[in-house]
LUMKETOR-598970 format. One record per residue (C-alpha): residue number from 0; residue in one letter; x, y, z. Coordinates in Angstrom, 2 decimals. Layout:
N
num	residuo	xx	yy	zz
NUM	a	X	Y	Z
...
***
This chain:
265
num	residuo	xx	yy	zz
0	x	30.00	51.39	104.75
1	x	29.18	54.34	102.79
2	x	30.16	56.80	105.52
3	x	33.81	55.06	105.87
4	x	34.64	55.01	102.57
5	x	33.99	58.41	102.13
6	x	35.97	59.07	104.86
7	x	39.31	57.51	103.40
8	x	38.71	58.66	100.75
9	x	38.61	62.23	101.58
10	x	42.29	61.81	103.96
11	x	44.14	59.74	101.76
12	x	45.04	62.85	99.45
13	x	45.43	64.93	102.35
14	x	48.05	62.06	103.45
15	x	49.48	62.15	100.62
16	x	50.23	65.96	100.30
17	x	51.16	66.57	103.53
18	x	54.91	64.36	102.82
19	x	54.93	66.24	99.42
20	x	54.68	70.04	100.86
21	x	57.25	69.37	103.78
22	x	59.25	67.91	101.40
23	x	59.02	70.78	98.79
24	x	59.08	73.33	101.31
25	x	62.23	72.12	102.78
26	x	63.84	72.19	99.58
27	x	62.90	75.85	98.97
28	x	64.12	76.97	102.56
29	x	68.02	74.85	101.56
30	x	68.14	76.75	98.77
31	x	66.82	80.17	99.99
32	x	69.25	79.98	103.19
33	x	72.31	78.84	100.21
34	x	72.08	82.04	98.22
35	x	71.07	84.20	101.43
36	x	74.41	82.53	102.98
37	x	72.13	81.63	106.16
38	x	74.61	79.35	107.34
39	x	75.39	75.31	106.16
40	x	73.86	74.21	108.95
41	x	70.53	75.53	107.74
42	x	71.30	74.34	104.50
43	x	71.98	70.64	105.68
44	x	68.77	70.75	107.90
45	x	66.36	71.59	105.26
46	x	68.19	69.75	102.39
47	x	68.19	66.14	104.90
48	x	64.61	66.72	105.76
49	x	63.96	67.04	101.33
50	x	66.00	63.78	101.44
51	x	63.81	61.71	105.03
52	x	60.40	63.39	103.25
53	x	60.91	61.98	99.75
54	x	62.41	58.49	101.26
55	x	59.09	58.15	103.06
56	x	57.23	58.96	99.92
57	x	58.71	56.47	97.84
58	x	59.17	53.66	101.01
59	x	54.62	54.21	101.12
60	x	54.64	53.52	97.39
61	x	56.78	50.47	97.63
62	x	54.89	47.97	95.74
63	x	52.09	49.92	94.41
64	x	52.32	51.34	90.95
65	x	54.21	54.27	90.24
66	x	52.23	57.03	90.30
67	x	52.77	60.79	91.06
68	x	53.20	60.61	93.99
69	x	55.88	58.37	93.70
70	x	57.58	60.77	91.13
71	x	57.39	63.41	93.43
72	x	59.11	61.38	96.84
73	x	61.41	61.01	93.91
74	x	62.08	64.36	92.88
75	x	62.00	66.04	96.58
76	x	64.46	63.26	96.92
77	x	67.18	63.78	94.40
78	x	67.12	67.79	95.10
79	x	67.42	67.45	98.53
80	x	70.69	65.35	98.44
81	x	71.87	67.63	95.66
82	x	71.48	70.76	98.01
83	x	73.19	68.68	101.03
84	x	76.11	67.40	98.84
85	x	76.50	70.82	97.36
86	x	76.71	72.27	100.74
87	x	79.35	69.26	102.64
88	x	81.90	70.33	99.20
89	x	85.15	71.95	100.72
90	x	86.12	75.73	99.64
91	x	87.99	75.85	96.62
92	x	91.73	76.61	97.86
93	x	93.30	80.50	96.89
94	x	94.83	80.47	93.54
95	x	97.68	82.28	93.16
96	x	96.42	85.86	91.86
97	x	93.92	85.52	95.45
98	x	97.15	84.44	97.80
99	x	99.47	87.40	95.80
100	x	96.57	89.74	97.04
101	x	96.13	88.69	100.28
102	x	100.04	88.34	101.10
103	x	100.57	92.13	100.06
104	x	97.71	93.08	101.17
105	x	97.31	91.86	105.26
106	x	93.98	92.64	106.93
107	x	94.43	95.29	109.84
108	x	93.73	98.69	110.18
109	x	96.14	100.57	108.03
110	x	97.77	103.98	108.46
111	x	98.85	106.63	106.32
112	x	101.66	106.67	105.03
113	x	104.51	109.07	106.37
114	x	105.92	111.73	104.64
115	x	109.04	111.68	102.92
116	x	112.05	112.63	104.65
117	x	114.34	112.50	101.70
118	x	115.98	115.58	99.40
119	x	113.59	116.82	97.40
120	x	114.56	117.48	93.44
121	x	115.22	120.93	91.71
122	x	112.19	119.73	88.97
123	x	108.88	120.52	89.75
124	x	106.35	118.02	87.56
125	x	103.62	121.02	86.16
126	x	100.04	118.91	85.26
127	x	96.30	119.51	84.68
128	x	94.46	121.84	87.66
129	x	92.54	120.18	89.57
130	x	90.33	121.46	92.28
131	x	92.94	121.42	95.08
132	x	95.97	122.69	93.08
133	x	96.87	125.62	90.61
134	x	97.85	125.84	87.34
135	x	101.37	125.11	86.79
136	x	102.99	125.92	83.31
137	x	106.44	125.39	82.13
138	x	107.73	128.77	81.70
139	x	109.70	126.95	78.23
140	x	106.43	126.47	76.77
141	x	105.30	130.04	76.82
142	x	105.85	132.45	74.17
143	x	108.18	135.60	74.93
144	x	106.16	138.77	74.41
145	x	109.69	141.05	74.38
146	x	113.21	140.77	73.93
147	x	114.46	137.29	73.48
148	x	116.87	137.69	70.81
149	x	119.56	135.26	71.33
150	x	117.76	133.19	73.37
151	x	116.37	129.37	73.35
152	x	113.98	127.16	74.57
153	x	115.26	123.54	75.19
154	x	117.69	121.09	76.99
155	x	120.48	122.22	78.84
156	x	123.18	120.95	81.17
157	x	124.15	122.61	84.52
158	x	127.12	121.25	86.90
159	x	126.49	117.85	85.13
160	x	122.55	117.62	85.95
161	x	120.54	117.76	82.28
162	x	117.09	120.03	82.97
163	x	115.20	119.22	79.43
164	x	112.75	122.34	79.77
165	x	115.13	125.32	80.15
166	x	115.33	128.90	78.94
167	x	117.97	129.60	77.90
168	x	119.58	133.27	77.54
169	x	122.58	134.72	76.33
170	x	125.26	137.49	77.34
171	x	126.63	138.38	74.05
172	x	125.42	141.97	74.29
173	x	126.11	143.26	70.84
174	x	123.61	140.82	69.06
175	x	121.18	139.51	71.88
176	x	118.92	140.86	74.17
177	x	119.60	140.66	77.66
178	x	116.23	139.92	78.60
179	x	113.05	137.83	77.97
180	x	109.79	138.75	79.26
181	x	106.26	136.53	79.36
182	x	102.84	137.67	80.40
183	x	101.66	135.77	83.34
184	x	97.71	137.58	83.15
185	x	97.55	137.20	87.03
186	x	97.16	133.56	86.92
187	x	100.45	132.44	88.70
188	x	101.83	132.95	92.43
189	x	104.82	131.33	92.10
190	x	108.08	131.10	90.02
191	x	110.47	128.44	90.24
192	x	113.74	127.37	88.52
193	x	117.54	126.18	89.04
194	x	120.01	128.73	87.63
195	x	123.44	128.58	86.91
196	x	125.63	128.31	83.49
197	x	125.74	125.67	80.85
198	x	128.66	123.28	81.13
199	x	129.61	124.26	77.78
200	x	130.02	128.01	78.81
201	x	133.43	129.76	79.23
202	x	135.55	128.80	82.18
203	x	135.61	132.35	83.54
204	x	131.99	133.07	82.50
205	x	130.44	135.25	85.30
206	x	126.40	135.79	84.93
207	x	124.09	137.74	86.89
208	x	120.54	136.43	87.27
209	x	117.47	138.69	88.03
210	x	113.77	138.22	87.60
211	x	111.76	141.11	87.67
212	x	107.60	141.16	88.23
213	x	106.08	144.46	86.29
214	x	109.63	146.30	86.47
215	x	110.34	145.27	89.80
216	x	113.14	143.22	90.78
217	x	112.38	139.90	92.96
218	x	115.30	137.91	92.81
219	x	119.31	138.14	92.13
220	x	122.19	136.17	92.46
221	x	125.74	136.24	90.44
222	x	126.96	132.82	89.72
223	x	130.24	131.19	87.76
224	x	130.77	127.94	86.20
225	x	129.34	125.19	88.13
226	x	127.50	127.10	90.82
227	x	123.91	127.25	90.92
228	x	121.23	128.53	93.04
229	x	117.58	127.80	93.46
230	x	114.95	130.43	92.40
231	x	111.25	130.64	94.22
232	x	110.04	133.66	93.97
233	x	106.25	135.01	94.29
234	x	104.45	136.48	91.32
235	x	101.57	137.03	92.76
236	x	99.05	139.77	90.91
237	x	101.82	140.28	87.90
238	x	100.86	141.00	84.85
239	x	105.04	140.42	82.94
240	x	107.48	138.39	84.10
241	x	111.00	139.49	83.00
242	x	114.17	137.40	83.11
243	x	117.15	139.86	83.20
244	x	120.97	138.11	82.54
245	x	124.23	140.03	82.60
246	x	127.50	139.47	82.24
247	x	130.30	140.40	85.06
248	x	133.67	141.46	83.60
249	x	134.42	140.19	80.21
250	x	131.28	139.66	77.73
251	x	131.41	136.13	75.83
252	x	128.82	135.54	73.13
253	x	126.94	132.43	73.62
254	x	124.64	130.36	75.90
255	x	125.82	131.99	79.65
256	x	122.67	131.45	81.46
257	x	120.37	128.90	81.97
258	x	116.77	128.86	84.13
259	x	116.37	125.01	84.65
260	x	112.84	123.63	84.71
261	x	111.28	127.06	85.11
262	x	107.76	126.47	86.07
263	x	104.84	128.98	87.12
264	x	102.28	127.68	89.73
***
């Protein structure tokens, strides 16, 4: 008698636990393979055996007092169906913002996009260097280091297009100077502008353009009213720039020519 009691009583916790640990340890592995995004059907595995573990904990304590081992059937349980509830719930539909995304932006490889094809404008946009482009500078925002008498830096209009950052020079040789020069230090390649004469300048108004580098002429073109021309010259290695105007046949004093969006690059 001795012998078999100590033999129950020695199992009966061991019978106990084992329901407990399958029970627990199913719970853990639901919830591990839920935020490892194992799969549901991992999820609803482990979550139903929480659920058949804990029912057959509580169905062996049916009767009996409640104990802790009752409270834990209990517990593994309740989790368990929590976990396989959470895990039957539908996805939450797209709101808007997500379907607005995914509409205008379609999954696929995508491809570059092509070039443009259209005209391109007379007004280069001059911003901060960067490692893959030079240093572009509005010509209008530099400082003349000779001549410039009689000329302006501003807004001007040529065959009806406005070009906000001009220079602006002027033919009346008794007062003004005919030209403008700027020091350029060897940091530019490039120069390039629209010409031609402000609508507000004399119908017969004929203006010669030139733009010297260090004395030495680069670029010339005669133009009247409503003509204009497109300047891109290279500056490369100069140390001045010089913008030369003239006028052909009769002299009028004012505003005769204009060098539209002038930028260095």
């Amino acid at each position: 008698m001795t012998t078999a009691t100590t033999g129950d009583a020695t199992s009966t916790p061991r019978s106990r636990l084992l329901p407990q640990g399958v029970g627990v340890a199913a719970d853990v592995a639901a919830v591990a393979a839920l935020l490892a995004g194992g799969g549901r059907p991992i999820v609803w595995a482990g979550s139903l055996g929480a659920v058949l573990a804990g029912s057959y904990l509580l169905v062996r304590r049916l009767g009996q007092p409640v104990d802790r081992t009752a409270v834990m059937g209990l517990a593994v349980a309740v989790v368990g169906a929590g976990i396989f509830g959470y895990a039957l719930r539908p996805s939450p539909p797209a709101g808007p913002a997500q379907q607005t995304t995914a509409a205008s932006h379609p999954a696929g490889p995508t491809t570059a996009a092509s070039p443009s094809t259209g005209p391109t404008t007379n007004s280069p946009t001059p911003g901060a260097p960067t490692a893959d482009t030079p240093v572009e500078t509005w010509l209008a925002d530099l400082a003349a280091v000779d001549g410039g008498r009689g000329w302006r830096h501003g807004a001007a209009t040529v065959d009806g297009t406005p070009h906000p950052r001009s220079v602006i020079g002027s033919t009346c040789s008794s007062t003004d100077d005919p030209t403008e020069s700027f020091h350029l230090g060897r940091r530019y390649s490039r120069l390039r502008s629209t010409i031609g004469l402000p609508d507000d300048a004399p119908d017969d108004a004929h203006t010669r353009f030139r733009v010297l580098v260090d004395r030495k002429v680069l670029f010339q073109r005669d133009l009247r009213l409503g003509e204009t021309a497109t300047v891109d010259v290279g500056v490369s290695n100069g140390l001045r720039l010089t913008l030369e105007v003239d006028s052909i046949g009769i002299t009028p004093c004012g505003d005769t020519a204009v060098w539209g969006e002038a930028v260095l690059r």
